[in-house]
C-alpha positions in Angstrom: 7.0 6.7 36.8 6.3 6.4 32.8 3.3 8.5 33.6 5.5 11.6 34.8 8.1 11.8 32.0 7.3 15.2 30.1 9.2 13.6 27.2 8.3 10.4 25.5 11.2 7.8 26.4 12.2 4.4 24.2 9.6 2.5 27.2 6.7 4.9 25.9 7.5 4.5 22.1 7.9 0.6 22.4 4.5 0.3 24.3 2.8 2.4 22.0 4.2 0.4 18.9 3.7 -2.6 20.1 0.1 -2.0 21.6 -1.3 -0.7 18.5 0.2 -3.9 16.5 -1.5 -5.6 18.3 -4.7 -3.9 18.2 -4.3 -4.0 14.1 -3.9 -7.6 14.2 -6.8 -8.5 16.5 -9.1 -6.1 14.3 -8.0 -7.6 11.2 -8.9 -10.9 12.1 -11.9 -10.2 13.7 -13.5 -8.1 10.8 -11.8 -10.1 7.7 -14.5 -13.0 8.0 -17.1 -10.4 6.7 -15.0 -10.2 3.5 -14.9 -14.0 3.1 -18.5 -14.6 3.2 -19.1 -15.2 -0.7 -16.1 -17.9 -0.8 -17.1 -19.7 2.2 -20.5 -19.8 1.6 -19.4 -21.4 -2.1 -17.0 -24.0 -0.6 -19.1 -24.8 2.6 -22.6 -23.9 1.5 -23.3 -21.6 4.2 -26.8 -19.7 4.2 -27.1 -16.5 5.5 -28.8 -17.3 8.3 -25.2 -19.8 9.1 -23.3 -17.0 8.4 -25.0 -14.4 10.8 -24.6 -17.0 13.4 -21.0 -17.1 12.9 -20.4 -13.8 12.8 -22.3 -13.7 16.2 -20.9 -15.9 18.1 -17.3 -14.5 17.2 -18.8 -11.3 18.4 -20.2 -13.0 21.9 -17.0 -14.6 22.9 -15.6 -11.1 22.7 -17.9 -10.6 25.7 -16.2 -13.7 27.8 -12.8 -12.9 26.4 -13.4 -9.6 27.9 -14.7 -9.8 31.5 -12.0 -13.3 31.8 -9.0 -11.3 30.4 -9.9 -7.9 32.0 -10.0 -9.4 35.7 -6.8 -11.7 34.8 -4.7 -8.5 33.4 -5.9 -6.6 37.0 -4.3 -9.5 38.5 -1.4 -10.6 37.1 -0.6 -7.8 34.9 -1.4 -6.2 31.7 1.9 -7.4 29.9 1.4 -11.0 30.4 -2.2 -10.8 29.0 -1.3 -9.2 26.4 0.7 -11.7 25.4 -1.8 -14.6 25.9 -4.6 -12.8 24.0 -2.3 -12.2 20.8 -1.8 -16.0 20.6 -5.3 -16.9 21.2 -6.6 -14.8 18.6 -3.9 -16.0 16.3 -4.2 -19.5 16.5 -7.9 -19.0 16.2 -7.6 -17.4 12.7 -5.1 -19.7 11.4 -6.9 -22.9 12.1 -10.2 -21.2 9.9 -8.1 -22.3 7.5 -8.7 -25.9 7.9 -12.1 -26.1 8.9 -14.1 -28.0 6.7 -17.5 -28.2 8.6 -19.7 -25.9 10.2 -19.1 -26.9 13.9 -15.4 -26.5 13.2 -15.5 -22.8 12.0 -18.0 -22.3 14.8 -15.1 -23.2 17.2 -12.7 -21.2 15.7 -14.4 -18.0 15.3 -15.0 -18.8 19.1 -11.6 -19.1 20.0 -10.6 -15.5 17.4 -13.4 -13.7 19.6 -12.0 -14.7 22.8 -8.5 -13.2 22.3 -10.0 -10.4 20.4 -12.2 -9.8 23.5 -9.1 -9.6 25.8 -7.2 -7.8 23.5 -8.4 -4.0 23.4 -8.8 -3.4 27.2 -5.5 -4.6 28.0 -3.7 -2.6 25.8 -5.5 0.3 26.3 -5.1 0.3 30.1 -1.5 -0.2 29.7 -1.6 3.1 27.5 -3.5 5.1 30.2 -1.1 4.1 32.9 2.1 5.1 31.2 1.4 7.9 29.1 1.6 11.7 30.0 -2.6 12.8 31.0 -2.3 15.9 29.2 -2.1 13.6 25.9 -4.0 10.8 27.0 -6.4 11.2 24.3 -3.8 12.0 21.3 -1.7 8.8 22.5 -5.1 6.8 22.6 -6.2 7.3 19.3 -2.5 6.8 18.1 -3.5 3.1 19.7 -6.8 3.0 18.2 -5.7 4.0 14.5 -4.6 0.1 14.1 -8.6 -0.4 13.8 -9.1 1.0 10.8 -5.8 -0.1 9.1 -6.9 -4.0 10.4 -10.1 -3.5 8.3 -8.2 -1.8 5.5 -6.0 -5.0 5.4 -9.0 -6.8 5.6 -10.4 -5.2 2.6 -7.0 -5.6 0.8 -6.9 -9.4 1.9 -10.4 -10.2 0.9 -10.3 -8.4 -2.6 -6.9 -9.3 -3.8 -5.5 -12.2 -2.3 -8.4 -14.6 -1.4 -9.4 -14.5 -5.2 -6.3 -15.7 -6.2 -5.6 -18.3 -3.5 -8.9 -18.6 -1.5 -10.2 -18.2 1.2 -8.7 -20.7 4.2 -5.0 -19.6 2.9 -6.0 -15.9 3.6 -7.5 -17.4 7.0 -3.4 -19.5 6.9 -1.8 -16.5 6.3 -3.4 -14.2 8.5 -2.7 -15.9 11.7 1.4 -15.5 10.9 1.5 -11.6 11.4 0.1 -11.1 15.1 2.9 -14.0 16.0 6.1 -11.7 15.6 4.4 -9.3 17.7 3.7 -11.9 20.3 6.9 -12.6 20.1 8.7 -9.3 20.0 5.9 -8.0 23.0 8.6 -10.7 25.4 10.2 -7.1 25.8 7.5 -4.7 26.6 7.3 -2.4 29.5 5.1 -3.6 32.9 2.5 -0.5 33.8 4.4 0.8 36.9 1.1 2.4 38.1 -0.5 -0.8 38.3 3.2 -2.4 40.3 2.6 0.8 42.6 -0.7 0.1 43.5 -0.6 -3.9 43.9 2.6 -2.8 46.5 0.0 -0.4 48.3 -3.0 -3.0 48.3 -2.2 -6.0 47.2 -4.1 -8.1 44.3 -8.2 -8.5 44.6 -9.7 -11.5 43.8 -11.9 -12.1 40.9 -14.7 -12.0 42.8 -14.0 -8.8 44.4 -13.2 -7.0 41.5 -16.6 -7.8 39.8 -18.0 -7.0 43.4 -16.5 -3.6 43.2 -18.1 -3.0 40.1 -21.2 -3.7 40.7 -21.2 -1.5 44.1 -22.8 1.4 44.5 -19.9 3.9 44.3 -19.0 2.6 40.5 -23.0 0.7 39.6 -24.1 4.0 37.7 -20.8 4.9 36.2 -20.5 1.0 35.1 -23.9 1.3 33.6 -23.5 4.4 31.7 -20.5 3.2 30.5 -21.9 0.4 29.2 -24.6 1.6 27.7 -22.3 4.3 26.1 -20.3 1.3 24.7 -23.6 -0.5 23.3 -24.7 2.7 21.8 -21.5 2.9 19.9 -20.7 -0.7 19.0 -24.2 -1.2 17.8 -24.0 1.9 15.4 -20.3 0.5 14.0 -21.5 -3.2 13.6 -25.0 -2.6 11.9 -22.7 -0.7 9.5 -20.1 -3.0 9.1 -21.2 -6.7 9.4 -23.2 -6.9 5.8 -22.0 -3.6 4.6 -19.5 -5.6 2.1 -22.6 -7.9 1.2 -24.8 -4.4 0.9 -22.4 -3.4 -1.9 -22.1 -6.3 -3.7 -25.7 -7.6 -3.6 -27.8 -4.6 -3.5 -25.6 -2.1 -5.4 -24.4 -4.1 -8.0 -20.5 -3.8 -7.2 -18.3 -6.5 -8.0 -15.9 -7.8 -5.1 -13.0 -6.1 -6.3 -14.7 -2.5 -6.7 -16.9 -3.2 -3.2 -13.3 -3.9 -1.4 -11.8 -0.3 -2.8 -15.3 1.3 -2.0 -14.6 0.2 1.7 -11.2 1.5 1.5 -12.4 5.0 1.3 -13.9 4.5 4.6 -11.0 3.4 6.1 -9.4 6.9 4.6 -12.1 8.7 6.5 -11.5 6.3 9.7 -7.6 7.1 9.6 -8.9 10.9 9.4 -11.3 10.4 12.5 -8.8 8.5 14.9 -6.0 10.8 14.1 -7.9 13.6 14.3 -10.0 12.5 17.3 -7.1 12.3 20.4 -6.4 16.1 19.8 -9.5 17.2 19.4 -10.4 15.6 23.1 -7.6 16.7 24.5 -8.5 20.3 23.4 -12.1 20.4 24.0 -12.9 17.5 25.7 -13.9 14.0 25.9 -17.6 14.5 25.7 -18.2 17.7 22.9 -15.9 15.4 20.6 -17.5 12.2 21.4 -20.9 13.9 20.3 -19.7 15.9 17.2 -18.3 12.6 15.3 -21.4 10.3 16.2 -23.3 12.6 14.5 -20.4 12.6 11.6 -20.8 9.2 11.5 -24.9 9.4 11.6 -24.6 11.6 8.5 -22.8 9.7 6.1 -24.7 6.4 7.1 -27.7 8.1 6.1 -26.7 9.4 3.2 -25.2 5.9 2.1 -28.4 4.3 2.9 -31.4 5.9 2.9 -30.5 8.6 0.6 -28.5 6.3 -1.8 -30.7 6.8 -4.6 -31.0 10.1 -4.8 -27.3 11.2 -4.3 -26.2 7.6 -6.6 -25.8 10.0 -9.8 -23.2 11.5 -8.2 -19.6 9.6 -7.2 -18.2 12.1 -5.8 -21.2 12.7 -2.9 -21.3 9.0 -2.3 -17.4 8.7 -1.8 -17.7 11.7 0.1 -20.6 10.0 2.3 -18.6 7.6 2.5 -15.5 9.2 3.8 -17.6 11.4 6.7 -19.1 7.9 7.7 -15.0 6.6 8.3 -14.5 9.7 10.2 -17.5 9.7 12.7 -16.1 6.3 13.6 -13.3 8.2 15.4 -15.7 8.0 18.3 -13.8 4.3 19.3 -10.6 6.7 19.8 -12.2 8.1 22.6 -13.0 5.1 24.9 -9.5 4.2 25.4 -9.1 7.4 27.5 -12.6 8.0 28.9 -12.9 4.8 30.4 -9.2 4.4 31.8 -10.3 7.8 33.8 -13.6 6.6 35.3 -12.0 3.8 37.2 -9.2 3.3 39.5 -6.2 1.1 38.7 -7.4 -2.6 40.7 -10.2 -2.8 38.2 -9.4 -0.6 35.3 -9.2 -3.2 33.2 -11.6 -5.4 34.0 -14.2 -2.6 34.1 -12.7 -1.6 30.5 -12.7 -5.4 28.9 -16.6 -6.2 30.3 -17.9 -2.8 29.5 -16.7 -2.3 25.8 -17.0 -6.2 25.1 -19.9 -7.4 26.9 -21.8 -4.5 24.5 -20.2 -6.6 21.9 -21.1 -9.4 22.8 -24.9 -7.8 23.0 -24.0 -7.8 19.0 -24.4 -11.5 18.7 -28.0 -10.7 17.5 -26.8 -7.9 15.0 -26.0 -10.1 12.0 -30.0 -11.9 12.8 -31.7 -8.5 13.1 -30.0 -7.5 9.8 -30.7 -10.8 8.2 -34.7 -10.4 9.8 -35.2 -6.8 8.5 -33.4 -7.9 4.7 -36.2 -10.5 4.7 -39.1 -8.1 5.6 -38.2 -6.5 2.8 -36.1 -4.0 3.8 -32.9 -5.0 1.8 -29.3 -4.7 3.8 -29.7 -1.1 3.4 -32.6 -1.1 5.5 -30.9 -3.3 8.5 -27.7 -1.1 8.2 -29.5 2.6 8.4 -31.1 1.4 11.7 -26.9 2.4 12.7 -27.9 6.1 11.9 -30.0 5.7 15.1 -27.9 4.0 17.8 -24.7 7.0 16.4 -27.1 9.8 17.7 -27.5 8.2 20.4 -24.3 7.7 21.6 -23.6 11.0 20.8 -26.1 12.5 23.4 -25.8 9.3 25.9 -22.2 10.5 26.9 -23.5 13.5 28.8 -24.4 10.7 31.3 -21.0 10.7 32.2 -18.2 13.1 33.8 -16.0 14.9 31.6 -12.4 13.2 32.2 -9.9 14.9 30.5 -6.6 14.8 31.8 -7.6 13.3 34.9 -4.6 12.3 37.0 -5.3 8.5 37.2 -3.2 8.2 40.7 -6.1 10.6 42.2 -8.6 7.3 41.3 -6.1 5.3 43.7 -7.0 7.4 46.7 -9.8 7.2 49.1 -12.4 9.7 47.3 -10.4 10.4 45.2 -11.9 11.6 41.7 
């Protein structure tokens, strides 16, 4: 089995490549509306309030994308989701490009957040099942990297290119990339854990697999995981869904300079994922979880509530900035952690529902934000109540077993753990 080798082989590599393109792409596209919202709103005459709905929705249909995709992939496999999602997603970003009403973006977004929903789980489970335990974690975050270089693109995209030639042919453009990989994933590797253990007990029905969840040997480790994955998703997308309009309208930056200003996050971010996998895999899944929330905690306040009296001084808000991107290295760790609580017949589906069905919980982000800018609070306001939800997460984890390098084929077996 892949899991066994003590050496990568050309399998491993090409999963691992072709995983974390993936992953890049479906980030990119999810996160590169936020940098549109000034153009669109122009050509469409979008309010806010349109917008947050938008952004929303995209965000809910991760939820469906992920419960639908996660039970599919424990079915039928994690390769030949893969490849479905990656089109979805694709197709959904292209034809942005050509909507011209607000119903018809609406749609779109809808059809983005579905593949992106079905997306992460998929891949990651595919990672867990083929990779070495030992470097579970390193091999995750290696995965999870492509997150932070999707928004990084994103940035780029929304900065550089959609000033010169607008905003639907950056949407146009966008949906091309993720294709080759759809195209080149034809040749990617089936998970032989998951062959093995359909062989040993056959394939579950949707039902069953939700069932299982839901019973009482996995209802409190479902529910702590997916709480754990609200925690953390609330803290990244209070920070992220306005935080390009927080720079531009409240602090004055133009959209080229905001765009850079986010890049130095995405520095920090490609410090914290790297950095994150080893870390784990040295001292564990939990004491690293909790060290970069609170990272992450730091810098938002400092960017935030503090931003006037550290604003004298670039180099402390860069700075801020950049421990902010690495306290987002948390998303490195769920990957890992959650591919160890649950055995291989519904690893995926209890990995899609649980990290995307707390996404989907972020449908009401972009309104809260909008509701707390109106109070009077300004976008910083909206986006500091992030600071919160990081600590959280940081000490909600202790809910949960510590996992590292748990031999996944010891979830297979009756009691096993």
């Amino acid at each position: 089995m892949l899991s066994e080798e003590v050496r990568l082989t050309p399998a491993h590599r090409r999963i691992l490549l072709l995983a974390w393109g993936g992953w890049l792409f479906d980030f990119y596209d999810l996160i590169l509306y936020s940098f549109l919202l000034t153009d669109i709103s122009k050509d469409l005459g979008l309010s806010r309030e349109q917008h947050s709905l938008v952004l929303g929705l995209s965000l809910g249909m991760t939820a469906l994308g992920g419960v639908v995709c996660g039970v599919l992939a424990d079915r039928f496999g994690r390769r030949p989701v893969l490849q479905g999602t990656i089109l979805a997603y694709s197709a959904g970003t292209f034809l942005c490009g050509f909507a011209h009403t607000l119903p018809a973006l609406l749609f779109w977004r809808s059809v983005t957040g579905f593949g992106v929903g079905g997306e992460w789980g998929s891949g990651h489970a595919l990672i867990a099942e083929t990779f070495p335990p030992a470097r579970r974690g390193h091999y995750g975050a290696l995965m999870q990297s492509g997150a932070p270089l999707g928004v990084g693109l994103a940035a780029l995209m929304g900065s550089v290119f959609a000033p010169a030639f607008g905003w639907r042919a950056t949407f146009i453009v966008s949906g091309l990339p993720a294709l080759l990989v759809a195209l080149v994933r034809r040749g990617m590797p089936e998970s032989d854990l998951w062959e093995a253990q359909g062989r040993r007990e056959g394939r579950a029905s949707w039902r069953h697999s939700l069932a299982r969840l839901a019973a009482p040997g996995f209802r409190r480790i479902t529910l702590c995981a997916l709480v754990l994955a609200v925690l953390n998703m609330s803290a990244y997308w209070y920070t992220y869904v306005w935080f390009p309009g927080y720079l531009q309208q409240e602090r004055g930056m133009s959209v080229a300079k905001s765009g850079l200003w986010v890049l130095v996050i995405v520095a920090g971010e490609l410090v914290g994922y790297a950095t994150f996998g080893a870390v784990s895999d040295r001292i564990g899944r939990r004491p690293a979880f909790t060290l970069y929330s609170f990272f992450m905690a730091a810098g938002l306040a400092l960017i935030t509530l503090f931003w006037d009296r550290i604003a004298a001084s670039p180099v402390i808000l860069l700075s801020s900035m950049a421990i902010l991107g690495v306290g987002t290295g948390t998303w490195s760790n769920f990957g890992p952690f959650f591919s160890e609580l649950f055995p291989t017949a519904i690893r995926n589906a209890a990995m899609g529902s649980a990290l995307n069905l707390a996404r989907g919980v972020q449908f009401f982000t972009p309104l809260i934000i909008t509701r707390v800018a109106q109070a009077g609070y300004g976008l910083s306001g909206g986006i500091s109540l992030a600071c919160l939800f990081s600590l959280l997460a940081g000490l909600w984890i202790w809910t949960l077993p510590e996992t590292r390098g748990r031999d996944l084929r010891l979830l297979d077996t009756p009691g096993g753990t």
